[in-house]
C-alpha positions as CSV (number, residue, x, y, z in Angstrom):
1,X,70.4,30.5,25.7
2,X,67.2,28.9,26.1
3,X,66.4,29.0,22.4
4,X,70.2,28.0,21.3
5,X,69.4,24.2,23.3
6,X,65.9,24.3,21.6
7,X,67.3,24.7,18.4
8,X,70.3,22.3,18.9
9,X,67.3,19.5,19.8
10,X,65.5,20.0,16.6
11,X,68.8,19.8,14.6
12,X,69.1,16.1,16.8
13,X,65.9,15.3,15.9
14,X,66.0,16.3,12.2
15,X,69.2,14.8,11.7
16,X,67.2,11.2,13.1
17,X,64.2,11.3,10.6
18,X,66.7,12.2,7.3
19,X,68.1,8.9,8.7
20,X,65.0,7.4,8.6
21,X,64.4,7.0,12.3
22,X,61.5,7.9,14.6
23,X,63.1,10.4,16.9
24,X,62.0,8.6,20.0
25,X,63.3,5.2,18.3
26,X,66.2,6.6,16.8
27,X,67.1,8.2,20.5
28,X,66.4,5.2,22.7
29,X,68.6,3.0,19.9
30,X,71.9,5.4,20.3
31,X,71.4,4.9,24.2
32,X,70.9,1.3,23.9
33,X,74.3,1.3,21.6
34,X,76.0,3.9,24.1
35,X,75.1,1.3,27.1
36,X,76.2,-1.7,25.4
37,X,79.8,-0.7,24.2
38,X,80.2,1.2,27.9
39,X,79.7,-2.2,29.3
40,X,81.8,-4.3,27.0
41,X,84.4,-1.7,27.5
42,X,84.5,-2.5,31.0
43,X,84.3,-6.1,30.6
44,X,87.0,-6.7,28.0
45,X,89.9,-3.7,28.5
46,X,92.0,-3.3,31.8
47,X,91.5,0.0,33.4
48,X,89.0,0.9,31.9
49,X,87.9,3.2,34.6
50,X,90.5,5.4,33.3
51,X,89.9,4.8,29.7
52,X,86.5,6.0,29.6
53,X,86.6,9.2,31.1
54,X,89.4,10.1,29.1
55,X,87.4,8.8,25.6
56,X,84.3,11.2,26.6
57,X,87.0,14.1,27.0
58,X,88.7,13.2,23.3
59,X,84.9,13.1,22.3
60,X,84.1,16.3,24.3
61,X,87.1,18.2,22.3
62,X,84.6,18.4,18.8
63,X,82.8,21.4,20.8
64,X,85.8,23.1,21.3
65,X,86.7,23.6,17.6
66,X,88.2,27.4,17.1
67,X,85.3,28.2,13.9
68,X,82.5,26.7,16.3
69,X,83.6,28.8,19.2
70,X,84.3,32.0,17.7
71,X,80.6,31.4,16.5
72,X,79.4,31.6,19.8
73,X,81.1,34.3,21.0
74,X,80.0,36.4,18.4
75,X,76.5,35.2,19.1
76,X,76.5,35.6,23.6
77,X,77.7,37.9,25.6
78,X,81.1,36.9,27.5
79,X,79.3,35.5,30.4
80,X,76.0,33.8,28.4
81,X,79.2,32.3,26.6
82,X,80.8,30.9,29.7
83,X,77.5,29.8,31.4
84,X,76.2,28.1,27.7
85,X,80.4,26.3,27.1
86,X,79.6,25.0,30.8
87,X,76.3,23.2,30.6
88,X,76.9,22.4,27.6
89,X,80.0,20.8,28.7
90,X,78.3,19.4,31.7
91,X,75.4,17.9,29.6
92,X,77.8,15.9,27.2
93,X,79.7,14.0,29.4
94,X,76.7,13.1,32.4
95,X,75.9,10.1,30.6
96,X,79.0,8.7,30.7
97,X,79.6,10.0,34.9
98,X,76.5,8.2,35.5
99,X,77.6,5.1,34.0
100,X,81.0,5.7,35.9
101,X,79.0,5.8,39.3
102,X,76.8,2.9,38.7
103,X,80.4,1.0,37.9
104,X,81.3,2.9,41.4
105,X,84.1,4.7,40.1
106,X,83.2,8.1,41.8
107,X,86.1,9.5,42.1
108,X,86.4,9.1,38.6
109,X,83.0,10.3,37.5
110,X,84.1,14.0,39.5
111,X,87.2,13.9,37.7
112,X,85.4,13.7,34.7
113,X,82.9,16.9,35.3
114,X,86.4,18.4,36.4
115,X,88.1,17.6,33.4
116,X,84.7,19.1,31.1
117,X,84.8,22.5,33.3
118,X,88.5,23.2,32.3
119,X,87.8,22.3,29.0
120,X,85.4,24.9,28.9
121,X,87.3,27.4,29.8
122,X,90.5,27.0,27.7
123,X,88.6,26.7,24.7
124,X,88.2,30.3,25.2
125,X,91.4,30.9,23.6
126,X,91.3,28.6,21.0
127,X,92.2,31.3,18.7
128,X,95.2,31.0,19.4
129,X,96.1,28.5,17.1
130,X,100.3,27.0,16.4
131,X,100.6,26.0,12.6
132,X,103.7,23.5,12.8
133,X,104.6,21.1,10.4
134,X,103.8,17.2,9.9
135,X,104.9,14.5,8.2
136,X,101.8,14.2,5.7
137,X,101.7,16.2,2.8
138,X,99.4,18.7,2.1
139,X,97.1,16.8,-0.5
140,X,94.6,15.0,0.1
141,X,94.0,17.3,3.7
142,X,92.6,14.8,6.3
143,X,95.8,13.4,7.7
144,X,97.6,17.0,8.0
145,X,94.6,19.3,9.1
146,X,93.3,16.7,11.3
147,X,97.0,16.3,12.4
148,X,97.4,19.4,13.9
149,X,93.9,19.4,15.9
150,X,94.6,16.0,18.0
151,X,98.5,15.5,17.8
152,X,98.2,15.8,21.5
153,X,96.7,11.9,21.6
154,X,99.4,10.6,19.9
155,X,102.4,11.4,23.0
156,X,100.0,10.4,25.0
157,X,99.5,7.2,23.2
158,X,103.0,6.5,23.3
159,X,103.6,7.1,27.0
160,X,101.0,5.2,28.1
161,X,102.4,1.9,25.9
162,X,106.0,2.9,27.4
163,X,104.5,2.3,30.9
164,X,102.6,-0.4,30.4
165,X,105.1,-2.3,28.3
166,X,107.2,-1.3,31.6
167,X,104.4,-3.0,33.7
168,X,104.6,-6.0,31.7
169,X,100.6,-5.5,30.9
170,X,100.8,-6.1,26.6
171,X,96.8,-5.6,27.0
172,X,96.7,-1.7,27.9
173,X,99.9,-2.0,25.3
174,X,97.6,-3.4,22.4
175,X,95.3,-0.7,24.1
176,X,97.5,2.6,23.1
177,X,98.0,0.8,20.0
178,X,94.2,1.1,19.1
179,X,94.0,4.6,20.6
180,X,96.2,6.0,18.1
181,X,93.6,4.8,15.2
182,X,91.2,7.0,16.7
183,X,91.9,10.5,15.5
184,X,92.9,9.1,12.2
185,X,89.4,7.6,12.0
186,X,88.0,10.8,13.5
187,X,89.7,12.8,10.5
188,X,86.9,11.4,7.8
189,X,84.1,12.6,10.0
190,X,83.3,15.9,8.1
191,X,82.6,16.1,4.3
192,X,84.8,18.7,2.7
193,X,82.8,21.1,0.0
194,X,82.0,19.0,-3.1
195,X,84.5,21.2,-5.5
196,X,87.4,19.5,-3.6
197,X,86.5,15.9,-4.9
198,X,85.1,17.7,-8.6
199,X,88.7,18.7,-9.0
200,X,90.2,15.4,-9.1
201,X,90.6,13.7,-12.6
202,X,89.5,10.1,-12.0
203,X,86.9,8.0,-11.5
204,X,84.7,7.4,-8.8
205,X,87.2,3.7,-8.0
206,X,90.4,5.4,-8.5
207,X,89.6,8.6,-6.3
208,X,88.9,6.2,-4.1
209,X,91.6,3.5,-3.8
210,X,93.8,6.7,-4.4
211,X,92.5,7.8,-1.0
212,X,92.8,4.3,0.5
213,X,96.5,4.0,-0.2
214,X,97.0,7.8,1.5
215,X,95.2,6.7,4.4
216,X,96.5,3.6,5.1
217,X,100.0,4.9,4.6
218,X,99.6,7.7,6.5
219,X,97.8,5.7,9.6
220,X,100.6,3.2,9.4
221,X,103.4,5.9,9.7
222,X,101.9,7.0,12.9
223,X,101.4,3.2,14.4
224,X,104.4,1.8,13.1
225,X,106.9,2.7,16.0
226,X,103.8,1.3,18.5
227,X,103.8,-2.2,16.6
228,X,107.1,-2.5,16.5
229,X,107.7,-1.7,20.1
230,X,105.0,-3.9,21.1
231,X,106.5,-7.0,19.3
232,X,109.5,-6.5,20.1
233,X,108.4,-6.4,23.7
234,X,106.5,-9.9,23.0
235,X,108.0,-11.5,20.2
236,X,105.7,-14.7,20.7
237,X,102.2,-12.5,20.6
238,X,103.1,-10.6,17.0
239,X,100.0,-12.5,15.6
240,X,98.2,-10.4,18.1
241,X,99.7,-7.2,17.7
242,X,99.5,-7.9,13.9
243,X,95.8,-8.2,14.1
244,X,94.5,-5.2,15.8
245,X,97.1,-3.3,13.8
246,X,95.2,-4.5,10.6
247,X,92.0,-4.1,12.2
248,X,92.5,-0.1,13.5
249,X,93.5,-0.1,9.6
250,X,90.0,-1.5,8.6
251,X,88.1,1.2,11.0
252,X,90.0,4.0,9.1
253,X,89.2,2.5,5.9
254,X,85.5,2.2,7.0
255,X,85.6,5.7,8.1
256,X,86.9,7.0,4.9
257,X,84.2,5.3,2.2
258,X,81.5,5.9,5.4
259,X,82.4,9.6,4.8
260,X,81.8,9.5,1.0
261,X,78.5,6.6,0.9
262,X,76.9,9.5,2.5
263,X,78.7,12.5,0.3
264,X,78.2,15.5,1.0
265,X,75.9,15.1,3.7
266,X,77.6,14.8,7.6
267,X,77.3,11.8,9.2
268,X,74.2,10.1,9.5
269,X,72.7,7.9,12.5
270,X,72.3,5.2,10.4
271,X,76.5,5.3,9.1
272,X,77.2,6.1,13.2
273,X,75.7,2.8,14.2
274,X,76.9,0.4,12.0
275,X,80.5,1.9,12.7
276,X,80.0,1.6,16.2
277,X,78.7,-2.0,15.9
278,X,81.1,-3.0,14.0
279,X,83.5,-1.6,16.6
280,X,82.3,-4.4,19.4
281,X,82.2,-6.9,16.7
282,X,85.3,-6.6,14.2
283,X,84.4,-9.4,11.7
284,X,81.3,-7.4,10.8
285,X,83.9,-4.8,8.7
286,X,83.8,-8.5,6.2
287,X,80.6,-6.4,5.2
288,X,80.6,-3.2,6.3
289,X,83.5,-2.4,3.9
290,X,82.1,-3.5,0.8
291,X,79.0,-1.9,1.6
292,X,80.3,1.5,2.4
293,X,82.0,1.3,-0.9
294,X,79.7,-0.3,-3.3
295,X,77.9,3.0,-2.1
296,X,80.3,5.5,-2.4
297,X,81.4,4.9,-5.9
298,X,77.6,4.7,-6.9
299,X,77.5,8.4,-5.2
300,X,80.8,10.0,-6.4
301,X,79.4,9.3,-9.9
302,X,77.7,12.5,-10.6
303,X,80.5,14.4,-9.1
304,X,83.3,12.8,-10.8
305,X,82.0,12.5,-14.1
């Protein structure tokens, strides 16, 4: 177990240098990003106490994927798996307890390590995977594999705007609005094997606006009935409902060229910041769009022509 944590550290600290980063700079940078949008999180969204924890568990969930898992059960014994899925756990989502205590929410910072521990423990059976259908088609794959790993956010989403339109509070509204962007921008994370974007006849700008118009369609179908609830709720704020509607839209597009500026490789530091940054400060997607795609066409051109 000892040498599985070594070897996850190197992997960190490899993956900061091919992003051209000293390790020690690259690591103190992600905490000094990790602070900042903790405490801007606090000062700008309404319960945010709650919010957080519940964002480090939807984070948490990526070490629970079934190919990852049935890797390390192949790999530990039954109890070095248990003990290695609990620290692991454990060690993921202490940086954002401690920032839960220092905001003096302890109550919610236990919650939290409660919340990790179960996780750990029904990922066990995560083998037991439920195909069932959704409403995207089956090419391109993001929208309907992705689908079926986080459709679980999305009820969630909607109950929580049902109750706060019910409170009157169009803020944590406009919040479960935004919340339902995230597993759609979570679904261009990982770089599928180059032979899937070889196959597609087109050039490196029409595979690419091709895959805008999917996304955005497909992120739109899943927000829709949110925005329309919302406005109808408050007629006189559909301006504002309008905006972060178009701007959750703008993080999924960012997400999608981010994921092919850097094809085939996984995410890099480098691509993780700027996303995050421009995350706290929206205008800056003026930029980061054109960038990301400037970049990807220039890289899809040797494996679409």
């Amino acid at each position: 177990m000892k040498f599985y944590f070594s070897l996850q550290s190197k992997r960190i600290r490899r993956l900061i240098e091919a992003a051209g980063f000293n390790p020690a700079l690259g690591l103190c940078l992600f905490a000094g990003v990790f602070v900042f949008s903790s405490f801007m999180l606090f000062q700008r969204v309404g319960y945010a106490e709650y919010i957080y924890p519940l964002v480090a568990l939807a984070l948490l969930s990526v070490l629970g994927r079934r190919d990852r898992n049935e890797f390390l059960k192949n790999t530990f014994t039954v109890n070095g798996y248990k003990r290695l899925r609990i620290i692991e756990n454990s060690l993921f989502v202490t940086p954002f307890a401690l920032f839960l205590l220092l905001q003096g929410y302890w109550m919610q910072s236990l919650g939290l390590y409660a919340g990790a521990l179960a996780m750990a423990f029904l990922n066990q059976n995560s083998n037991r995977g439920m195909a069932f259908p959704t409403p995207f088609g089956r090419w391109p794959f993001e929208f309907a594999a992705g689908f079926r790993r986080t459709w679980w956010v999305f009820p969630i989403a909607y109950v929580l705007a049902y109750f706060a339109l019910r409170a009157d509070n169009l803020n944590l509204a406009i919040f479960a609005l935004v919340a339902s962007f995230l597993p759609c921008i979570n679904y261009y994370s990982k770089p599928e094997p180059t032979f899937f974007v070889w196959v597609y006849a087109a050039t490196p700008a029409q595979f690419l606006w091709s895959k805008v118009k999917i996304a955005l369609g497909y992120s739109l179908l899943i927000s829709a009935p949110l925005m329309i609830a919302l406005i109808a709720f408050e007629p006189s704020k559909f301006y504002l409902v309008l905006a972060f509607e178009l701007v959750g839209m703008a993080y999924v597009v960012a997400s999608l060229l981010g994921k092919y500026a850097f094809f085939p490789a996984e995410i890099n530091l480098m691509q993780g910041i700027i996303l995050g940054l421009s995350i706290w400060f929206p205008p800056l997607l003026v930029v980061v769009i054109p960038y990301f795609y400037t970049k990807a066409k220039s890289n899809l051109q040797s494996v679409l022509t």
